[in-house]
NUVEX-436879 format. One record per atom (N, C-alpha, C): z, x negated, y. Coordinates in steps of 0.001 Angstrom, whole numbers, padded with zeros to 6 digits, always signed. Example, Ala and Ser with C-alpha at 12.3 -4.5 7.8 and 13.67 -1.06 7.14 Angstrom:
REM residues 2
+007800-013190-005690
+007800-012300-004500
+007800-013200-003300
+007080-012850-002250
+007140-013670-001060
+007870-012900+000030
REM end
This chain:
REM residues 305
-003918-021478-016616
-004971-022339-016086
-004374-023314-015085
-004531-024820-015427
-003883-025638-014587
-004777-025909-013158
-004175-025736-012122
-004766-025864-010374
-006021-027201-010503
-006752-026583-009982
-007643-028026-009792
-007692-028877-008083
-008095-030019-007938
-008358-030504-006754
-008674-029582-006081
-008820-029666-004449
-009225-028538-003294
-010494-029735-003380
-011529-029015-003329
-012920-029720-003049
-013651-028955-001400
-014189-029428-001042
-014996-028581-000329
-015382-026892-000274
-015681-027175-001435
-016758-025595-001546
-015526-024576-002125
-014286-024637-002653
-013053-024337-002752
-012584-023904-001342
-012511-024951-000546
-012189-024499+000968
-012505-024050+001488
-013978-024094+001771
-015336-022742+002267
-015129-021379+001946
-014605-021283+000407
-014016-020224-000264
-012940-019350+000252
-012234-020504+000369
-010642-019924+001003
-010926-019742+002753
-011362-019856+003075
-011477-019846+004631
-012075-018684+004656
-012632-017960+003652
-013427-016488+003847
-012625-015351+004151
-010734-015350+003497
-010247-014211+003723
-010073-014612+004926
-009295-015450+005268
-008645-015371+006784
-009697-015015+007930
-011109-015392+007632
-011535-014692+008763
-012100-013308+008898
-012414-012835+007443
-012438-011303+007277
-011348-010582+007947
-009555-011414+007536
-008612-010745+007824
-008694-010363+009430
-008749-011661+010342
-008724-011829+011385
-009602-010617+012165
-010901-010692+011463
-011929-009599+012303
-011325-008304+011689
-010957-008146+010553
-010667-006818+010429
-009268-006064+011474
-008034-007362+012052
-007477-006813+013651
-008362-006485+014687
-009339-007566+015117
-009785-007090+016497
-010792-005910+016074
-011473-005704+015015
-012246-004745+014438
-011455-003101+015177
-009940-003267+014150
-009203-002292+014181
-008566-001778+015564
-008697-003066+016411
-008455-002390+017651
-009432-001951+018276
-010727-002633+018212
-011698-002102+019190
-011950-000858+018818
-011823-000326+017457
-011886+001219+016739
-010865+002245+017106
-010021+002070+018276
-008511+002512+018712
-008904+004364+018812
-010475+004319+020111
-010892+004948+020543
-012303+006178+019701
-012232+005487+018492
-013450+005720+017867
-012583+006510+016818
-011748+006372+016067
-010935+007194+014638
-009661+006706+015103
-009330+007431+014449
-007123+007643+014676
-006822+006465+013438
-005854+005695+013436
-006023+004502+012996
-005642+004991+011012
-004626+005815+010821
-004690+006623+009480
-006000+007432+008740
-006296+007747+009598
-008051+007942+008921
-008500+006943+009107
-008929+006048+009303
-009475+004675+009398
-009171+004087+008073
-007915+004134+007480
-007546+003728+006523
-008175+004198+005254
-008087+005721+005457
-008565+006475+004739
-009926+005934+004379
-010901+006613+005030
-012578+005977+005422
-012883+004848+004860
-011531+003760+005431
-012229+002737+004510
-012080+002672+003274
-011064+003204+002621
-010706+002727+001017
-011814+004061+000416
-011980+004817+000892
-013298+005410+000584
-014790+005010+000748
-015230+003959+001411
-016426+003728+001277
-016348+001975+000440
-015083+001451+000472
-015551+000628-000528
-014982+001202-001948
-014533+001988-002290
-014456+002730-003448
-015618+002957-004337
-016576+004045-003277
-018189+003868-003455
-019228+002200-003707
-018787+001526-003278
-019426+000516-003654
-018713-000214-004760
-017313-000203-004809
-016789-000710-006050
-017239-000188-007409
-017385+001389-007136
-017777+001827-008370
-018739+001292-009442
-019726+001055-008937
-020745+000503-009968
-020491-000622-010480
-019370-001477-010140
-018946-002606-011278
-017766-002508-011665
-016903-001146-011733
-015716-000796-012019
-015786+000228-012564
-016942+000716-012933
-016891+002112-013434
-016051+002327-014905
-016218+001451-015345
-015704+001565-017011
-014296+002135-016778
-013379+001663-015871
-012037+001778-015832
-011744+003380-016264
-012888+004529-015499
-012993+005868-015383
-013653+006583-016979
-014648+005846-017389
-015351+006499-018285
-014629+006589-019992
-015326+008013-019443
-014753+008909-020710
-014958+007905-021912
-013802+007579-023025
-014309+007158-024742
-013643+005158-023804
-013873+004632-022800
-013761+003409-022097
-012488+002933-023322
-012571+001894-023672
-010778+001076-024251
-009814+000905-022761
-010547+000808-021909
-009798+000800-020483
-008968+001923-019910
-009687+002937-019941
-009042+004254-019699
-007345+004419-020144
-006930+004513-021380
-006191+004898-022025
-004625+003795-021872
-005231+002835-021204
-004393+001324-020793
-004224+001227-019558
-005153+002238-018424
-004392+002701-017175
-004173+003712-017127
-003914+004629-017718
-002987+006051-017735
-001678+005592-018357
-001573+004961-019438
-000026+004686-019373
+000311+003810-018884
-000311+002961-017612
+000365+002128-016655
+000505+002438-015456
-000002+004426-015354
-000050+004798-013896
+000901+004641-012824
+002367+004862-013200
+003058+004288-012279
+002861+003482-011770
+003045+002152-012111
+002946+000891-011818
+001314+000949-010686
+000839+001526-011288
-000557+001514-010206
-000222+002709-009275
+000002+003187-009292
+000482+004543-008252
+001176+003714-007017
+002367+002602-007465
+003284+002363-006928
+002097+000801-005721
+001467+000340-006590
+000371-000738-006074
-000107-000127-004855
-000692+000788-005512
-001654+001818-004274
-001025+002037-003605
+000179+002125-003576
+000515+002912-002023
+001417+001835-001225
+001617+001107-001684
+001658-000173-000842
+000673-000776-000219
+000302-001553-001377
-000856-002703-000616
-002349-001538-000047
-002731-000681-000635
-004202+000123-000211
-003261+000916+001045
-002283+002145+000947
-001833+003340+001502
-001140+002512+002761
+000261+002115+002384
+000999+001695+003594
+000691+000451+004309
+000519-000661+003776
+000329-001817+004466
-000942-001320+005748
-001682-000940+005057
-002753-001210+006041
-003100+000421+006950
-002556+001830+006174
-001868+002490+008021
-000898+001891+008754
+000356+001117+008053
+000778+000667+009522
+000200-000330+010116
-000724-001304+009438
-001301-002338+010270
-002307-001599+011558
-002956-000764+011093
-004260+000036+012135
-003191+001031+013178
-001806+001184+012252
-001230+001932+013848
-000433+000569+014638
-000327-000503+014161
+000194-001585+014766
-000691-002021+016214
-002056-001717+015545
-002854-002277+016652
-003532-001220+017958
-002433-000095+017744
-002882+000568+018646
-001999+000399+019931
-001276-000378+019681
+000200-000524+021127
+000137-002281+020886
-000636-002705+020019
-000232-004345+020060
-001708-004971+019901
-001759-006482+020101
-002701-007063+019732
-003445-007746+019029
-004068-008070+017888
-004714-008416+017278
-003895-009678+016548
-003597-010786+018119
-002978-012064+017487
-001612-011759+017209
-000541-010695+017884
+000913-010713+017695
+000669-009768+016403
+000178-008999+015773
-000273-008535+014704
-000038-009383+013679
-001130-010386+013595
-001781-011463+012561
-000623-012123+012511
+000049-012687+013722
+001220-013615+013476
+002531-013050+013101
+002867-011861+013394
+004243-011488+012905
+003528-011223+010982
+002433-010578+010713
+002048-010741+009622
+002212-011670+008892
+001853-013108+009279
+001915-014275+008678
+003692-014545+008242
+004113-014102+008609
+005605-014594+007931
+005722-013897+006907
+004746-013072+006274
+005184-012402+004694
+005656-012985+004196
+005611-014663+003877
+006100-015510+002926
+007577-015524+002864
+008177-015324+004339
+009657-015059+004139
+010467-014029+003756
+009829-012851+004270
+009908-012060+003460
+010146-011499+002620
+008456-012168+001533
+008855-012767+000057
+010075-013108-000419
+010156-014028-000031
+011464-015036-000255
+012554-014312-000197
+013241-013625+000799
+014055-012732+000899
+013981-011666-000179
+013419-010967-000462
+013160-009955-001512
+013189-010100-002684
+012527-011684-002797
+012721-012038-004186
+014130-012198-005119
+014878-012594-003598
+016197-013175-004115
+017037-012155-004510
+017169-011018-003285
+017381-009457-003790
+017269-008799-004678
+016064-008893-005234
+015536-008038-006048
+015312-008370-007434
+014490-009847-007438
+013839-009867-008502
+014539-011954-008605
+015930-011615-008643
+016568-012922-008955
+015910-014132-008866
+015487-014510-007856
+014785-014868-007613
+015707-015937-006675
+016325-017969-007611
+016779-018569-006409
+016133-019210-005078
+016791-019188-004121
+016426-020215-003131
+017195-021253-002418
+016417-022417-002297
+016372-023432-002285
+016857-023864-000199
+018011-024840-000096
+017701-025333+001190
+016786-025148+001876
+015508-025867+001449
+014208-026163+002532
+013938-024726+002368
+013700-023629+001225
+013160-022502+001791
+014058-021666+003247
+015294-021948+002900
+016159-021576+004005
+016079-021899+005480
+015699-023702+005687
+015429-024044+006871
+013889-023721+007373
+012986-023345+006221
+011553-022581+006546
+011586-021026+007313
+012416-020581+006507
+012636-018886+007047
+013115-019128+008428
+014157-019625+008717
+014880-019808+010069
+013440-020470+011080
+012402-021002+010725
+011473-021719+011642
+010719-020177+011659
+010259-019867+010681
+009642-018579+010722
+009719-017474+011460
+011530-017357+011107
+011742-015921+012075
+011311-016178+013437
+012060-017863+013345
+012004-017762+015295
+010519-017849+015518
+009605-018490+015251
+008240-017766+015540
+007972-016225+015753
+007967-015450+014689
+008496-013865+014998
+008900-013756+015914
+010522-014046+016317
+011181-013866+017869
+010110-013881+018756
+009761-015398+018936
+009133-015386+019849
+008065-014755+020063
+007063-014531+019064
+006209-013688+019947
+006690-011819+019927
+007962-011233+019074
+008029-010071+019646
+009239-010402+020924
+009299-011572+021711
+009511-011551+023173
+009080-011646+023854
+007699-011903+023563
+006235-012530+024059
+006557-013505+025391
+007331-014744+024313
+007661-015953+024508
+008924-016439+025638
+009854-015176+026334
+011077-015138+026963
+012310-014958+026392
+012669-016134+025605
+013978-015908+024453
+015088-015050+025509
+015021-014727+026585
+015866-014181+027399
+015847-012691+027290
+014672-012613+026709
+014044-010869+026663
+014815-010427+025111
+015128-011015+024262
+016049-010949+023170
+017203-009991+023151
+018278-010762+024479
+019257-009932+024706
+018861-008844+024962
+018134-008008+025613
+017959-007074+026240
+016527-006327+025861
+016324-006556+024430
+014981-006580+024205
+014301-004805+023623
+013259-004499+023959
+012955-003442+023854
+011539-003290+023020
+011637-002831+021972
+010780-002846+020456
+009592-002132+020962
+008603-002717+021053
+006870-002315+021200
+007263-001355+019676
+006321-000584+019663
+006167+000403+018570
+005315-000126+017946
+004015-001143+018284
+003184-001744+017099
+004110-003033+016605
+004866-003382+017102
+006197-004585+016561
+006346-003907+015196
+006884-002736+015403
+007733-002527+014377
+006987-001879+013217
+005860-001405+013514
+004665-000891+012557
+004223-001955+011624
+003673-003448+012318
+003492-004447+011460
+005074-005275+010589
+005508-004924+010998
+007021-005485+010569
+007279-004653+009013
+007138-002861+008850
+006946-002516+008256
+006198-002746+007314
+004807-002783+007697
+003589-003681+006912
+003517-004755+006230
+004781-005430+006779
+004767-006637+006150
+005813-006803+004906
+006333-006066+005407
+007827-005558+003957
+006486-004992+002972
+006172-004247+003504
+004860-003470+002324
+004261-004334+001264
+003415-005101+002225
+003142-006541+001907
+003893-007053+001072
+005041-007447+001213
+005991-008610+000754
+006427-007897-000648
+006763-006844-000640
+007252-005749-001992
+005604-005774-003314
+004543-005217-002320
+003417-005719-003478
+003199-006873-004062
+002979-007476-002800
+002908-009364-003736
+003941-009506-004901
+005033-009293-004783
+006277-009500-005947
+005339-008897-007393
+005301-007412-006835
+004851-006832-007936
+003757-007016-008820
+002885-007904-007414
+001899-008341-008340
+002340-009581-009335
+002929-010269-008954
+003595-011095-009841
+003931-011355-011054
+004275-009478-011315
+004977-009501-012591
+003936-008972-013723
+003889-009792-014938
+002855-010012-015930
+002751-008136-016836
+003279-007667-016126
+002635-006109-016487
+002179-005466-016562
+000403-006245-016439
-000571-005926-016679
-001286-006036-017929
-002340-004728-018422
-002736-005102-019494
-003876-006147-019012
-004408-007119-020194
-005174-008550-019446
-006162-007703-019781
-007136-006914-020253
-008012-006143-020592
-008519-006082-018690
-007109-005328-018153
-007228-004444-016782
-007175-006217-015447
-006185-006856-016083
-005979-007608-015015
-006478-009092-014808
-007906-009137-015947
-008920-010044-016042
-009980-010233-015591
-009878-008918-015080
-011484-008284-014257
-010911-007711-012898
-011352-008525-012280
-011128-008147-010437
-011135-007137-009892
-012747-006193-010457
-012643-005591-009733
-012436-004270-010500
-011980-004056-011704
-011262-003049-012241
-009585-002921-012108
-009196-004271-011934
-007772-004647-011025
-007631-003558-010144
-008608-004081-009384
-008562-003136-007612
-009228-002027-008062
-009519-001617-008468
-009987+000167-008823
-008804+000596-009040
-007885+000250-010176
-007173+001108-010827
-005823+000944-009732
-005278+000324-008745
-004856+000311-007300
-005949+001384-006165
-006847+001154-006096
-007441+001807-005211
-007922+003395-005698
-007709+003667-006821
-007501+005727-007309
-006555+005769-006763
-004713+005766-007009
-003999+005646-005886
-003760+005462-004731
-004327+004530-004197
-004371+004645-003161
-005043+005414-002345
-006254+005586-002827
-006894+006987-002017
-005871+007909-001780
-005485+008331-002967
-004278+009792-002975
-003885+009941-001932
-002750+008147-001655
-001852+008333-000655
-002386+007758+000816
-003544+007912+000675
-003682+007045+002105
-004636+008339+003055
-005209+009519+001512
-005492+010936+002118
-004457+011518+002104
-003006+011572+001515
-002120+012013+001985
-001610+011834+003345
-001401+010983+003474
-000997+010636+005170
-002226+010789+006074
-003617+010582+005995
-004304+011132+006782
-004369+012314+007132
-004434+013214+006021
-003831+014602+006202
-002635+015377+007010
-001382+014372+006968
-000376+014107+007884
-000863+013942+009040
-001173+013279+009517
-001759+012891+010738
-002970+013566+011594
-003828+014338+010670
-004737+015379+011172
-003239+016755+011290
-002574+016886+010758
-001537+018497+010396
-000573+018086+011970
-000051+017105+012605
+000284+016505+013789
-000540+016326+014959
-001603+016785+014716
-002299+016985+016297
-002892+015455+016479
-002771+014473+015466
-003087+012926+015905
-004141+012573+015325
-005088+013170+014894
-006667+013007+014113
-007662+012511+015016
-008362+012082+014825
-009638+011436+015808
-010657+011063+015236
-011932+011240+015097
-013151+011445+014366
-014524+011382+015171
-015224+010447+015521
-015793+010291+016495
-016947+009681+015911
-017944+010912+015446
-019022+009729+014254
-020214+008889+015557
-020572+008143+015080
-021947+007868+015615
-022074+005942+014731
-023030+005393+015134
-023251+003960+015102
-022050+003348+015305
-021253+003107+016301
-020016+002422+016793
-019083+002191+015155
-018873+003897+015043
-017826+003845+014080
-018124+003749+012569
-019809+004060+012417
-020153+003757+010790
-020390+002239+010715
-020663+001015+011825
-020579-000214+012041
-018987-000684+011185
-018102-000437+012106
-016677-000679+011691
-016236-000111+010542
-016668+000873+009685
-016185+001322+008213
-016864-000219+007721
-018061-000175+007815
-018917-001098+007353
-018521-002265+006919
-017774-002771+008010
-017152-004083+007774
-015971-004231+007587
-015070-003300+007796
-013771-002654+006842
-013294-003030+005593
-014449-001929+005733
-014332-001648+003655
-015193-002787+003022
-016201-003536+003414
-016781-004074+002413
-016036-005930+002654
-015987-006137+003751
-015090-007445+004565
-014086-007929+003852
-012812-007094+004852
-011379-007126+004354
-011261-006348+002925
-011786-005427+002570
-011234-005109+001416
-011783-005820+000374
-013275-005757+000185
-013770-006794-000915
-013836-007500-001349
-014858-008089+000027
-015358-009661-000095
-014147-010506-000181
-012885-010596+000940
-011918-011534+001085
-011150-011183-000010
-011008-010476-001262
-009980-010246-001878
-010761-011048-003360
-011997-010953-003290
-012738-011738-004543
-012327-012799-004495
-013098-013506-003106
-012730-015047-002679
-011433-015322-002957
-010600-014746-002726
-008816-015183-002598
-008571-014917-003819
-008667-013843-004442
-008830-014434-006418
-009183-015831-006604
-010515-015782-006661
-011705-017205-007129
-010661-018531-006519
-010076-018155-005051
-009282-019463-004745
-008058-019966-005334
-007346-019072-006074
-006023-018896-006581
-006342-019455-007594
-007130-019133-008683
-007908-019615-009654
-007799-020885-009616
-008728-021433-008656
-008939-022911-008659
-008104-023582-008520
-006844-023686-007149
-006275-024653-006625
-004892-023748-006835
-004509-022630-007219
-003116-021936-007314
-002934-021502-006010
-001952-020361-006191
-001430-019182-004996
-000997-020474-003698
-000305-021174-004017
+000889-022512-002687
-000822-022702-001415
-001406-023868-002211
-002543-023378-001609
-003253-022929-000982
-003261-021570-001805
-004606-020657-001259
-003375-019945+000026
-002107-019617-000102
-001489-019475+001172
-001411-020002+002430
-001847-021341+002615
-001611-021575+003525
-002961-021523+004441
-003997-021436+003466
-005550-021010+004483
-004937-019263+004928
-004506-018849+004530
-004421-016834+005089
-003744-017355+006174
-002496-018464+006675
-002484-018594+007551
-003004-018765+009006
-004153-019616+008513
-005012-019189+009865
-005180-017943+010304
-004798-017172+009715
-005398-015516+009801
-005001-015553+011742
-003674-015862+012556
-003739-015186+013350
-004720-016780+014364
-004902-017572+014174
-005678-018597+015084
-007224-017921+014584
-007314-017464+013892
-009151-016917+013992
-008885-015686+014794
-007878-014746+014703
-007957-013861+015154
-007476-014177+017238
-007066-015172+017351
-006734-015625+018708
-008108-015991+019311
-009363-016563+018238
-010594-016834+018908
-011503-015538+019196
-011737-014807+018260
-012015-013666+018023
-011830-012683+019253
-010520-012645+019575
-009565-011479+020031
-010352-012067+021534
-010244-013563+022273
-010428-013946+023478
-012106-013548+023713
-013450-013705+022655
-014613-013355+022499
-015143-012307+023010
-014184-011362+021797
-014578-009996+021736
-013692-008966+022917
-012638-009126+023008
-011789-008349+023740
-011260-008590+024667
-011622-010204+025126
-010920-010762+026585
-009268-011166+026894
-008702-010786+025488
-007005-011150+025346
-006958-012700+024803
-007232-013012+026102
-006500-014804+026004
-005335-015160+025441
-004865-015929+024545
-003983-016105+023769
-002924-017341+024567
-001932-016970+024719
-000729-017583+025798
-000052-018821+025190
-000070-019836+025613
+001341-021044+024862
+002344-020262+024046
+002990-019451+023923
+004112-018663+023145
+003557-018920+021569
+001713-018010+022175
+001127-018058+020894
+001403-019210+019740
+000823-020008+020679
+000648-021329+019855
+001587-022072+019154
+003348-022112+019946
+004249-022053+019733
+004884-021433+018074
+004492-020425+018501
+005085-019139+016895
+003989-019810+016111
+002704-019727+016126
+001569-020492+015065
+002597-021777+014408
+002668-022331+015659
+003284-023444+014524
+004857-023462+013992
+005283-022847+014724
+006982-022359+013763
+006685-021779+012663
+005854-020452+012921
+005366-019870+011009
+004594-021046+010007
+003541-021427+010656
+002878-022540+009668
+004307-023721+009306
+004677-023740+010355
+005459-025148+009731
+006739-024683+009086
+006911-023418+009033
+008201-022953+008120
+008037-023071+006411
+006496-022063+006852
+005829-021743+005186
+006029-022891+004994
+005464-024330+005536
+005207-025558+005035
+006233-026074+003921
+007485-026140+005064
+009070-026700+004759
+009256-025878+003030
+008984-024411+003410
+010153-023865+002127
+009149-023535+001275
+007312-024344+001649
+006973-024539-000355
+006725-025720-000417
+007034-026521+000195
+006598-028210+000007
+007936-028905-001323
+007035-029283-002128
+008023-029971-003250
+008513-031287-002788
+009421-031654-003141
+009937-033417-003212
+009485-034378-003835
REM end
């Protein structure tokens, strides 16, 4: 399908993940105190599971032509799930228990280099000059905000534990996207959205109650029902996991992945408005700084000639 013009109502579109993404950080922090951030994970891929079901059900049902076309592709979905559903997003919810919302979103935002890196590794994948002088704008954004903006703090620098949680997350990140990439899907499974994400999200449950389980067997469980915390599943699971993942299909669709990437960028400037609103963490010049080294890296190493 060839990209069409960005129109308006295309952009309206695309502007939906980044701010799901965004609320689903300050979400995840204000929830620090309410669930242990691995059950959180859990919880959520369980209650939008429940709501996915009723337009994904076929994937499950007995006699389905679907069935029999994700059992012999379970690996490959095993391996989905526990990336993008399982790991990315426990280490993002333990990221935000020692870090903040915007240094989160923004060391996040450099997946694209990442990418890039991995691709070349892994999946032969060349690169190009400008992607090279993009990564180098990128990292140093990164730098800077895990120095939180004292290139002096470098030499002598001492790793926040949510640094290195989203850093993880983002390799997570960067390893799924590839995979999604690769046309090894049956089109039966990978034509329909939200049987896509079902047959990722059975796996991922597995492993994302595996490690919750971990984490209750460690003394680190936290379970605190009332209003507060069935609010925040709420918008969890149906937000970030759903809604923004339809839209960001539907946008890819229209105008292609180059694109629809550079709206997820906003992810950490919604989450800098957000974060100052809701939580009172004013966002510092450094910020703004790394915003535009990552934006203007991505820019450099996908902009054609």
């Amino acid at each position: 399908m060839n990209a069409q013009r960005l129109t308006p109502g295309t952009a309206a579109l695309l502007l939906v993940p980044p701010l799901m993404w965004a609320g689903n950080a300050v979400v995840g922090r204000l929830a620090t105190g309410l669930i242990s951030p691995i059950t959180l994970n859990f919880m959520r891929w369980v209650v939008a599971f429940c709501i996915l079901l009723p337009v994904a059900w076929r994937l499950l049902a007995p006699g389905s032509a679907l069935r029999p076309l994700f059992l012999a592709n379970w690996r490959r979905y095993a391996l989905l799930g526990l990336l993008g559903v399982g790991l990315y997003n426990c280490f993002q919810y333990l990221a935000l228990k020692t870090s903040t919302p915007l240094n989160v979103t923004l060391v996040a935002s450099s997946a694209p280099v990442f990418m890039m890196a991995m691709g070349r590794l892994f999946f032969g994948q060349a690169i190009t000059g400008r992607q090279v002088a993009g990564a180098v704008l990128s990292i140093a954004g990164v730098l800077l905000v895990l120095c939180r903006g004292e290139w002096a703090v470098l030499a002598h620098m001492q790793w926040f534990v949510g640094d290195i949680y989203i850093l993880v997350a983002t390799l997570a990140w960067s390893w799924y996207s590839w995979l999604l990439m690769q046309p090894r899907d049956p089109p039966a499974i990978r034509s329909d959205w939200a049987v896509f994400l079902m047959a990722q999200m059975l796996f991922g449950l597995l492993w994302s109650g595996l490690l919750s389980a971990g984490e209750w067997s460690l003394g680190a469980g936290n379970f605190q029902w009332g209003w507060p915390l069935a609010l925040t599943l709420a918008y969890v699971s149906v937000g970030p996991a759903i809604i923004a993942y339809r839209c960001y299909g539907l946008g890819v669709q229209r105008v292609g992945p180059t694109v629809a990437a550079f709206f997820t960028n906003l992810t950490p400037l919604i989450a800098a408005v957000l974060s100052a609103a809701f939580l009172g963490e004013l966002p510092k010049a450094y910020h703004a700084l790394a915003f535009a080294l990552i934006v203007g890296g991505i820019w450099v190493s996908s902009r054609r000639v």
